[in-house]
PyMOL Python script that loads the backbone (N, CA, C, O; Angstrom):
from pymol import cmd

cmd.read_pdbstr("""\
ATOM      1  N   UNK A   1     -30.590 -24.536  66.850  1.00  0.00           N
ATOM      2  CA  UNK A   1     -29.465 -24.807  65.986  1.00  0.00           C
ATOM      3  C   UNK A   1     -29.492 -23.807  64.835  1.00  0.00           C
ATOM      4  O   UNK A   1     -30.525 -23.818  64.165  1.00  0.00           O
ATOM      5  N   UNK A   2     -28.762 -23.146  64.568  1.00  0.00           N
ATOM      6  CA  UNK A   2     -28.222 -22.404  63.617  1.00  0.00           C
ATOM      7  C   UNK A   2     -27.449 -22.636  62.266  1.00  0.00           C
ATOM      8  O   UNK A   2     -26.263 -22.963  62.219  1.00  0.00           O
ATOM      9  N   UNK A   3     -28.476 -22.376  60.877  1.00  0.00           N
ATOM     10  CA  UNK A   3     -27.806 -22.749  60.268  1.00  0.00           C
ATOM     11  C   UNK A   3     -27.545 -21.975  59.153  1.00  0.00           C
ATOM     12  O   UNK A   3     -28.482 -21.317  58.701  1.00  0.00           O
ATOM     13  N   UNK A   4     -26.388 -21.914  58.578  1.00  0.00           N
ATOM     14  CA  UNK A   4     -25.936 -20.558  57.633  1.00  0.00           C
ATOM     15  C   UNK A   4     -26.512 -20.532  56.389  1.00  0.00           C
ATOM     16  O   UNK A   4     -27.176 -21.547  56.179  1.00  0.00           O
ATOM     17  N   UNK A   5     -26.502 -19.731  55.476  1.00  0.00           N
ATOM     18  CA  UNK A   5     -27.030 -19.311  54.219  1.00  0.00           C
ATOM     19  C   UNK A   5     -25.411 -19.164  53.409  1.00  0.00           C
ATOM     20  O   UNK A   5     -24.359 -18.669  53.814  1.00  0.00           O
ATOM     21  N   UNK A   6     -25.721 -19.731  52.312  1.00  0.00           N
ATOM     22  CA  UNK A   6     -24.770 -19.766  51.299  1.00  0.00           C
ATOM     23  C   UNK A   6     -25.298 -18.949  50.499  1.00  0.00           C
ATOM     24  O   UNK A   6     -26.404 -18.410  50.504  1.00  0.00           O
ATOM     25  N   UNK A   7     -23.937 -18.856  49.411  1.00  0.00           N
ATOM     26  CA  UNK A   7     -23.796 -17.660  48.764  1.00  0.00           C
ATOM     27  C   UNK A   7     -23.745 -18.140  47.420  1.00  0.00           C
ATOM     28  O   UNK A   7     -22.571 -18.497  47.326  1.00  0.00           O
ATOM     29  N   UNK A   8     -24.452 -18.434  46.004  1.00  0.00           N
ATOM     30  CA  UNK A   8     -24.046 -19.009  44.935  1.00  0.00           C
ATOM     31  C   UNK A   8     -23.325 -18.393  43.933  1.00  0.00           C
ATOM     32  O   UNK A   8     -23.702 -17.378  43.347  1.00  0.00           O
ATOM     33  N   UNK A   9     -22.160 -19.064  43.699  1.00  0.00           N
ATOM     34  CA  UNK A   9     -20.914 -19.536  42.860  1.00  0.00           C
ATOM     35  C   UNK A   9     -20.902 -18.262  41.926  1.00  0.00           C
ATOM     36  O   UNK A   9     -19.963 -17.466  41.917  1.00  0.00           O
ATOM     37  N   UNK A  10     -22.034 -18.143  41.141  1.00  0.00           N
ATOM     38  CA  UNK A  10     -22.339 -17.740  39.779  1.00  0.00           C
ATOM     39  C   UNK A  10     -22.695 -16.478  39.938  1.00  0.00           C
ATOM     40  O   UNK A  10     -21.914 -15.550  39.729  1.00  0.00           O
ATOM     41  N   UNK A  11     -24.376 -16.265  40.472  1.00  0.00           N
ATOM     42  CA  UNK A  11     -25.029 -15.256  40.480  1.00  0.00           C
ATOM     43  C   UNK A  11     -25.022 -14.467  41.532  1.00  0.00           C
ATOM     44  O   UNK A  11     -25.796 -13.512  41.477  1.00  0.00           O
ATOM     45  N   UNK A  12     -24.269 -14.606  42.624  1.00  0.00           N
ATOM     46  CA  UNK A  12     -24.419 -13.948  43.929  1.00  0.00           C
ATOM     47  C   UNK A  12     -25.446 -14.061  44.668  1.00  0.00           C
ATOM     48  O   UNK A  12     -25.711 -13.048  45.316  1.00  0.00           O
ATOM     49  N   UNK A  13     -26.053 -14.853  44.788  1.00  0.00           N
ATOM     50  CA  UNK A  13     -27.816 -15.136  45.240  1.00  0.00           C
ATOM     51  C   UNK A  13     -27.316 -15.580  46.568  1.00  0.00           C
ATOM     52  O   UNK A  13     -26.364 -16.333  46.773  1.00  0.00           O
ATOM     53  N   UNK A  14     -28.162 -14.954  47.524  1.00  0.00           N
ATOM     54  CA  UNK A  14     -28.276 -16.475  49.020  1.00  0.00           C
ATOM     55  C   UNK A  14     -29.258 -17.458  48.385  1.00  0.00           C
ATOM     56  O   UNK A  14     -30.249 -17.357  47.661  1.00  0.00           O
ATOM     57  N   UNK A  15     -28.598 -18.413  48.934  1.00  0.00           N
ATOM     58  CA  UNK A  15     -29.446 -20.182  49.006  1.00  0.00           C
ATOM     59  C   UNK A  15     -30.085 -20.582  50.441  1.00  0.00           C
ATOM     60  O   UNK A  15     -29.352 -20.866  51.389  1.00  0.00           O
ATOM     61  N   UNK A  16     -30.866 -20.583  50.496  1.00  0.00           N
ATOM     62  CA  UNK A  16     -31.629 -20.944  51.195  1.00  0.00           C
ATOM     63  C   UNK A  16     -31.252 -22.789  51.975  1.00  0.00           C
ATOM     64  O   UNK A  16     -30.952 -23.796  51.332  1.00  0.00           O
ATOM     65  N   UNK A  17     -31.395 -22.678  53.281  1.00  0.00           N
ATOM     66  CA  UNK A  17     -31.231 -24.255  53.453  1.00  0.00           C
ATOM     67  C   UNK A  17     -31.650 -25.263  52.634  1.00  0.00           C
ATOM     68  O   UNK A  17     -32.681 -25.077  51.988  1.00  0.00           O
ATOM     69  N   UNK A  18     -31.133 -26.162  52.544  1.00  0.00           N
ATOM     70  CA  UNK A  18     -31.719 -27.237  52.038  1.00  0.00           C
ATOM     71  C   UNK A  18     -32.139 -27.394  50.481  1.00  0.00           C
ATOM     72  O   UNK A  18     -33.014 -28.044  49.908  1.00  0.00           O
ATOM     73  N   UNK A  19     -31.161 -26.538  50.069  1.00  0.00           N
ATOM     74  CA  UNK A  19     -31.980 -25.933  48.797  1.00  0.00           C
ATOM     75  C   UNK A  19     -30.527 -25.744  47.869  1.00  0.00           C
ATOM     76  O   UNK A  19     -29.522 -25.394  48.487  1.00  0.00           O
ATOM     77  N   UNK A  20     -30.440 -25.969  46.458  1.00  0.00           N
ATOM     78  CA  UNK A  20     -29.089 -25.618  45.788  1.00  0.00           C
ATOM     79  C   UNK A  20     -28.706 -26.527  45.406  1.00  0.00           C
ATOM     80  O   UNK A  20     -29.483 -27.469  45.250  1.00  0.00           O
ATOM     81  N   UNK A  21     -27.077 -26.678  45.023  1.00  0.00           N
ATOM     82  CA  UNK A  21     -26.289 -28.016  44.601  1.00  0.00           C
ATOM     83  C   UNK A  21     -24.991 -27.084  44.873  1.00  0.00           C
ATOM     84  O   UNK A  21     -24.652 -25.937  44.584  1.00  0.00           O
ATOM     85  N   UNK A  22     -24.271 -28.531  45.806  1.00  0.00           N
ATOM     86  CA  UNK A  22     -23.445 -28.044  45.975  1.00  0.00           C
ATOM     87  C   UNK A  22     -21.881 -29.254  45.542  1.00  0.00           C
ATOM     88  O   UNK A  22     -21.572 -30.364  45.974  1.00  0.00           O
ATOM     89  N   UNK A  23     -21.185 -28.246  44.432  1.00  0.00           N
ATOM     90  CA  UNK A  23     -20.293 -29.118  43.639  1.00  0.00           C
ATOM     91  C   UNK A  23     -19.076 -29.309  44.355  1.00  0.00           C
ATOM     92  O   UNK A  23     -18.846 -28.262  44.960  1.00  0.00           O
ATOM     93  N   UNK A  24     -17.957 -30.378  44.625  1.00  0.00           N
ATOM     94  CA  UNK A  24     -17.262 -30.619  45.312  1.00  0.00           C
ATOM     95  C   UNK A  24     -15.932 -30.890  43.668  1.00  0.00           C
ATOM     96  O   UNK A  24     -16.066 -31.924  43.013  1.00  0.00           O
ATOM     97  N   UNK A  25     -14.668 -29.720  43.208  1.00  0.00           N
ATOM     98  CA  UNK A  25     -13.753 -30.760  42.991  1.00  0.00           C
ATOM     99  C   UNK A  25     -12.993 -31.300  43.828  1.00  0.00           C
ATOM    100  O   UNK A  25     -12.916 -31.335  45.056  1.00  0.00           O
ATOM    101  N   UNK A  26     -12.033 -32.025  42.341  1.00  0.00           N
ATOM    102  CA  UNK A  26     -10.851 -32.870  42.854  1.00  0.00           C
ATOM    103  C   UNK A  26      -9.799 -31.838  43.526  1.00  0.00           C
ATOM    104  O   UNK A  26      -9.213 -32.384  44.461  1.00  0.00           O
ATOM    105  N   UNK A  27      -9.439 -30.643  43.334  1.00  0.00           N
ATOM    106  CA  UNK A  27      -8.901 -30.188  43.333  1.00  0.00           C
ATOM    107  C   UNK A  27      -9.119 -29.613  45.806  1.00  0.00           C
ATOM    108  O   UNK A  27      -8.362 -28.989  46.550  1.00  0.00           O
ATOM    109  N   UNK A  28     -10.384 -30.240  46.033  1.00  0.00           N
ATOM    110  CA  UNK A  28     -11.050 -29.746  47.369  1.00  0.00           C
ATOM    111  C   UNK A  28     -12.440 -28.433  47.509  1.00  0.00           C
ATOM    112  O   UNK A  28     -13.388 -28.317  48.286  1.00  0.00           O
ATOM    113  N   UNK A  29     -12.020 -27.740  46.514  1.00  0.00           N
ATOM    114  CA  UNK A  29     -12.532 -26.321  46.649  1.00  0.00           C
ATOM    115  C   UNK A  29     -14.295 -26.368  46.141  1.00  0.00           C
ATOM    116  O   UNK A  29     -14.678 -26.698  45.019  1.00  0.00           O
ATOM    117  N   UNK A  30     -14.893 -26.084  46.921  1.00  0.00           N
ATOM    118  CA  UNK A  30     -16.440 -26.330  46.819  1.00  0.00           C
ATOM    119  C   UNK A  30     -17.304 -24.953  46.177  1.00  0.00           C
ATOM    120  O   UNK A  30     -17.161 -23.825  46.647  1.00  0.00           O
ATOM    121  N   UNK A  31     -18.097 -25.230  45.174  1.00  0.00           N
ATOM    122  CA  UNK A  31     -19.152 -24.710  44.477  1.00  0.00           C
ATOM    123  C   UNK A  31     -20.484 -24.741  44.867  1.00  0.00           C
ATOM    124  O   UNK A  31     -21.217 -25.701  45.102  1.00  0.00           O
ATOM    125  N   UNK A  32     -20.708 -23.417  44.904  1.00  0.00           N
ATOM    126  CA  UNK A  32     -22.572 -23.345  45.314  1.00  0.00           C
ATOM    127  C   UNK A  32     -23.108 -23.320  44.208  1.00  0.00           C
ATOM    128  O   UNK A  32     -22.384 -23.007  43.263  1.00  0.00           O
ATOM    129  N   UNK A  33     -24.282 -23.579  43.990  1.00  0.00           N
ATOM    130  CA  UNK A  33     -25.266 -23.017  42.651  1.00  0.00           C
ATOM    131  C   UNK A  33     -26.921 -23.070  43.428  1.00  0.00           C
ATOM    132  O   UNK A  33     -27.544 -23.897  44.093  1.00  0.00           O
ATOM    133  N   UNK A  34     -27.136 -21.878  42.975  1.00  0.00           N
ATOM    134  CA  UNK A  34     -28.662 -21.892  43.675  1.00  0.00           C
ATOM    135  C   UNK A  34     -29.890 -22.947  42.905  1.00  0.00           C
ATOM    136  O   UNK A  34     -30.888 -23.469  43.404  1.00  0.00           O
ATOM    137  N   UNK A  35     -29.272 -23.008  41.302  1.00  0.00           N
ATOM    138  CA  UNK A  35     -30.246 -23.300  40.186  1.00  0.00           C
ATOM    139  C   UNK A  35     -29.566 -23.876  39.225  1.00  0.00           C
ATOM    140  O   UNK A  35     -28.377 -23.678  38.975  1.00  0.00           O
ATOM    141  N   UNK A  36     -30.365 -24.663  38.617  1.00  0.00           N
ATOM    142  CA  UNK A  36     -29.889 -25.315  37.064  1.00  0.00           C
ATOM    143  C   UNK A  36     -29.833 -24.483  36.028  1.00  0.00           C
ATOM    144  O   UNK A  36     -29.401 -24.723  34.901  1.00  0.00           O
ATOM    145  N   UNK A  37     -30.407 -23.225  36.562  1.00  0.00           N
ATOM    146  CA  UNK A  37     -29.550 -21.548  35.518  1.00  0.00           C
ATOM    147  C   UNK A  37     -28.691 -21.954  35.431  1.00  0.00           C
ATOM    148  O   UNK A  37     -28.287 -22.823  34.658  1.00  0.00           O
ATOM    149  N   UNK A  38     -27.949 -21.112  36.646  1.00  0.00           N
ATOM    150  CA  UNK A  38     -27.122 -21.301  37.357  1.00  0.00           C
ATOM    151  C   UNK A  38     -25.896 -22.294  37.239  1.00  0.00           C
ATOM    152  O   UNK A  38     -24.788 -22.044  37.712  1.00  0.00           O
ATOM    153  N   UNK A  39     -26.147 -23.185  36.709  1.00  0.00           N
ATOM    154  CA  UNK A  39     -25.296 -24.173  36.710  1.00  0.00           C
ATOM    155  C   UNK A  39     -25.251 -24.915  35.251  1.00  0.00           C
ATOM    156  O   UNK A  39     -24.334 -25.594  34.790  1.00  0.00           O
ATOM    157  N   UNK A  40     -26.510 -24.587  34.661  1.00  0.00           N
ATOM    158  CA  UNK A  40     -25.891 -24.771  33.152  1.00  0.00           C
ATOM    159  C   UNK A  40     -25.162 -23.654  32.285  1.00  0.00           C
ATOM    160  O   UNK A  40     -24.415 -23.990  31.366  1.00  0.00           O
ATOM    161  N   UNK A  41     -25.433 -22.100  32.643  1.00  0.00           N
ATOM    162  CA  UNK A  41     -24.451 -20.970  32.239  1.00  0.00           C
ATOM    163  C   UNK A  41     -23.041 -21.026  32.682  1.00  0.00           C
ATOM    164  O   UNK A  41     -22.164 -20.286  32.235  1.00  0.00           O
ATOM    165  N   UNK A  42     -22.813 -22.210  33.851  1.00  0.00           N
ATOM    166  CA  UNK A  42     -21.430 -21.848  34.027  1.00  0.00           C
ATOM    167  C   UNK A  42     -20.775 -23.019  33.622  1.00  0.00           C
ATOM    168  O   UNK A  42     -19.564 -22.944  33.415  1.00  0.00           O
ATOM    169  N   UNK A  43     -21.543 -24.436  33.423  1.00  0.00           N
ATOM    170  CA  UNK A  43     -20.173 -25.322  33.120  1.00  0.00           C
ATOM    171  C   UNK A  43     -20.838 -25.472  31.312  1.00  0.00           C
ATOM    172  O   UNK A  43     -20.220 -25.355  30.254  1.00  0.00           O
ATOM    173  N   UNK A  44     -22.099 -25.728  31.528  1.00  0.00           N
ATOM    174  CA  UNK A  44     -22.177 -26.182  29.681  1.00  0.00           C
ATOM    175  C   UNK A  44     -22.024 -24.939  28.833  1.00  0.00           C
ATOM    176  O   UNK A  44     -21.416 -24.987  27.764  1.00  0.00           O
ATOM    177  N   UNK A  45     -22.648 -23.666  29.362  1.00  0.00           N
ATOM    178  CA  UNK A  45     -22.277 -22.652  28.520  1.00  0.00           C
ATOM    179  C   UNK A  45     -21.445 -21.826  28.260  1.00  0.00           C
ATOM    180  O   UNK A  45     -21.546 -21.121  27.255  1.00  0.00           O
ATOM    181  N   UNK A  46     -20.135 -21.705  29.370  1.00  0.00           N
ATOM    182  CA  UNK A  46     -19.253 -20.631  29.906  1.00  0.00           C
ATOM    183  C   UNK A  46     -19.514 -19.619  30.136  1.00  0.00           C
ATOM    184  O   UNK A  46     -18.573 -18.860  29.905  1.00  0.00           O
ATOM    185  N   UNK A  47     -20.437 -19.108  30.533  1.00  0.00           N
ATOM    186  CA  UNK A  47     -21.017 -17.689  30.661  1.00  0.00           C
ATOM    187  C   UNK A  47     -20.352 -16.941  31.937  1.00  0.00           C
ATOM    188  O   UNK A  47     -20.311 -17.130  33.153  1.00  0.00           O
ATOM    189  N   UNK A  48     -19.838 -15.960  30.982  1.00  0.00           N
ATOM    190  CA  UNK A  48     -19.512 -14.668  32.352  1.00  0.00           C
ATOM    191  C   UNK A  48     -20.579 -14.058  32.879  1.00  0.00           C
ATOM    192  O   UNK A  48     -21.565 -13.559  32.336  1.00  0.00           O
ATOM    193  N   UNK A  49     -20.153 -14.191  34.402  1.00  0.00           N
ATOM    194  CA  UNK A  49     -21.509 -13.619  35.201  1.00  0.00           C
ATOM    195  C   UNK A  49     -21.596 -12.045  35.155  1.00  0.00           C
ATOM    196  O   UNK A  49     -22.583 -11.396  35.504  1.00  0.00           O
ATOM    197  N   UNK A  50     -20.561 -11.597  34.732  1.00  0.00           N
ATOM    198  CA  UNK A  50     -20.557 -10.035  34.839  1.00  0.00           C
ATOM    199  C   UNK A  50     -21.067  -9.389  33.507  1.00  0.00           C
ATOM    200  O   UNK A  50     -20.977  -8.234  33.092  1.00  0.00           O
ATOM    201  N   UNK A  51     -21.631 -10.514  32.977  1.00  0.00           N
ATOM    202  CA  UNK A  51     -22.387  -9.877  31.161  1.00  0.00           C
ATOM    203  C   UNK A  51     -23.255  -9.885  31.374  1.00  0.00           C
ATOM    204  O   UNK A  51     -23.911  -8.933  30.952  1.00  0.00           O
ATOM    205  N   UNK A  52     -24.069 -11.094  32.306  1.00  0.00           N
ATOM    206  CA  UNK A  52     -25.725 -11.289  32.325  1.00  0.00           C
ATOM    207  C   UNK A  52     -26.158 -10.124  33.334  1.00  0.00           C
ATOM    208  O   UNK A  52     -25.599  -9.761  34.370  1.00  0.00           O
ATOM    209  N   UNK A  53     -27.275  -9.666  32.746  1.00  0.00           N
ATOM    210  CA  UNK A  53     -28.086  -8.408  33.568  1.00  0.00           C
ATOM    211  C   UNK A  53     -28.798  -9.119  34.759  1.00  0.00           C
ATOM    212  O   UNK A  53     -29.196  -8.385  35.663  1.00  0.00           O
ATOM    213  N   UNK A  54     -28.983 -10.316  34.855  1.00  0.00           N
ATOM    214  CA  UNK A  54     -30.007 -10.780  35.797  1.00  0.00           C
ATOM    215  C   UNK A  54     -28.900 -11.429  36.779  1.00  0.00           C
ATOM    216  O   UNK A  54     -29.504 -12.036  37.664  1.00  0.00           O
ATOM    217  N   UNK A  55     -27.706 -11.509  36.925  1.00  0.00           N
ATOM    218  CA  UNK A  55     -26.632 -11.932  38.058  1.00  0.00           C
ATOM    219  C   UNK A  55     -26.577 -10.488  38.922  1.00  0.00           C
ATOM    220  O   UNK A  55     -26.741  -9.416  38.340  1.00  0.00           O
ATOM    221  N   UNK A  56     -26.277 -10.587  40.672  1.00  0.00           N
ATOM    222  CA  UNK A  56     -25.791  -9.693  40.918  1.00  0.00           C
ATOM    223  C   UNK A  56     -24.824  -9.445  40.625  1.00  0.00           C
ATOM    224  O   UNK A  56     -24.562  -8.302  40.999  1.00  0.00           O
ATOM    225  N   UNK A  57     -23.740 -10.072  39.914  1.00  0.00           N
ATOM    226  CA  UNK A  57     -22.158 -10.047  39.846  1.00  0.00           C
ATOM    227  C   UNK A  57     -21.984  -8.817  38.635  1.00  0.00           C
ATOM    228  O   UNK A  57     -20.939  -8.192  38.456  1.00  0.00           O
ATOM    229  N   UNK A  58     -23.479  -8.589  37.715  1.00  0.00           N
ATOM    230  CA  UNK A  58     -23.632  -7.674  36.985  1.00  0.00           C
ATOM    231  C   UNK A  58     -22.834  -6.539  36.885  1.00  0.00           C
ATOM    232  O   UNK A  58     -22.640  -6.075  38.009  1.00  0.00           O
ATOM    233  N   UNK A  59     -22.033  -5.597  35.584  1.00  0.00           N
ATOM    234  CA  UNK A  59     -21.516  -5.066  35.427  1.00  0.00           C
ATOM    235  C   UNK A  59     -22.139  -4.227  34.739  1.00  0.00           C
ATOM    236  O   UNK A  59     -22.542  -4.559  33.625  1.00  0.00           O
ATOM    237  N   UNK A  60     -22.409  -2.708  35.327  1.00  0.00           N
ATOM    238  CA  UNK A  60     -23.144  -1.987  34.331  1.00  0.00           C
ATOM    239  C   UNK A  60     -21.922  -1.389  33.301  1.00  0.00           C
ATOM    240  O   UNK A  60     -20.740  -1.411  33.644  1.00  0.00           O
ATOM    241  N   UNK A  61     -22.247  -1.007  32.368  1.00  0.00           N
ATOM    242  CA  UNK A  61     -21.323  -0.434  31.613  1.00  0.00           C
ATOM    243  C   UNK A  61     -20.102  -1.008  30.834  1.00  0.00           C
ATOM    244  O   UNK A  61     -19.144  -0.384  30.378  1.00  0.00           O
ATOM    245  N   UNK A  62     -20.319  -2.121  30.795  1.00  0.00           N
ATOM    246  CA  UNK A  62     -19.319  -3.563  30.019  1.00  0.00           C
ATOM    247  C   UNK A  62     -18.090  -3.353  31.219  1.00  0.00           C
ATOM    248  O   UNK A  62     -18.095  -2.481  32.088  1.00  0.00           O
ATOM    249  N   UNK A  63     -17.151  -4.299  31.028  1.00  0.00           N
ATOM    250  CA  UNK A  63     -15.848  -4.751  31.351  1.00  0.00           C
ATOM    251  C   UNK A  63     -14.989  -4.040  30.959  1.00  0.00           C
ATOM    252  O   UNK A  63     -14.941  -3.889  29.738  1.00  0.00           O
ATOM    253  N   UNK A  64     -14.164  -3.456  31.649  1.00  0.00           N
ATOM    254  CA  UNK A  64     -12.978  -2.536  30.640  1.00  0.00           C
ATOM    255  C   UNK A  64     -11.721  -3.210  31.241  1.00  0.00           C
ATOM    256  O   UNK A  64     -11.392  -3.322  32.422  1.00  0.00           O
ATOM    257  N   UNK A  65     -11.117  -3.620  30.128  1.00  0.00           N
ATOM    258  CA  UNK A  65      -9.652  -4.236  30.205  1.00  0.00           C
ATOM    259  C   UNK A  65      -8.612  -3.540  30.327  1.00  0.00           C
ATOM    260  O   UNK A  65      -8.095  -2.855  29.445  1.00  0.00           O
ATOM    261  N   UNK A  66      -8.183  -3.706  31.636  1.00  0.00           N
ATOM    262  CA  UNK A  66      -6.690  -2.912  31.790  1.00  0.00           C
ATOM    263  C   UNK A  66      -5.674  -2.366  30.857  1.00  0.00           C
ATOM    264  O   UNK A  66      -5.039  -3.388  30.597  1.00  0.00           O
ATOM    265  N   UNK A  67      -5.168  -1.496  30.250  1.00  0.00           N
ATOM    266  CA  UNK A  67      -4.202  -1.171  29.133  1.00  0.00           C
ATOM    267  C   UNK A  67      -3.074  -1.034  29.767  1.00  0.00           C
ATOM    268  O   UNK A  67      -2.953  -0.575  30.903  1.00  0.00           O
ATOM    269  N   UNK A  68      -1.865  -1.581  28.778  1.00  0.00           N
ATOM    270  CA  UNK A  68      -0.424  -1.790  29.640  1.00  0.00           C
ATOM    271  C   UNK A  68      -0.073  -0.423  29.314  1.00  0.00           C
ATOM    272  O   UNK A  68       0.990   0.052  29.712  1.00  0.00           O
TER     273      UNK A  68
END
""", "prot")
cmd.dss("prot")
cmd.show_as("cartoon", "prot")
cmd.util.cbc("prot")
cmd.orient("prot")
């Protein structure tokens, strides 16, 4: 039996079976989190994943905002 590896929400990490939290809203649409990092930077702290150096979602060189 074969079973897949998830991808978490936040940091881009694979999760390992059996392993993670996985958030369900109201809305249907389901959330991975590998860790309670993980999951306290994104709902108690708001943290953009593309600021923290230790996410793969990491952005070298800051964010540059589109100019109209």
């Amino acid at each position: 039996m074969s079973l897949s590896t998830k991808i978490c929400s936040f940091c881009n990490r694979k999760i390992k079976t059996a392993t993670g939290i996985m958030l369900v809203k109201n809305d249907g649409s389901i959330i991975y989190l590998c860790s309670a990092k993980c999951k306290k930077n994104m709902f108690k702290l708001k943290r953009e994943p593309r600021k923290l150096k230790w996410t793969n979602k990491y952005v070298k060189g800051g964010i540059k905002l589109k100019s109209r």
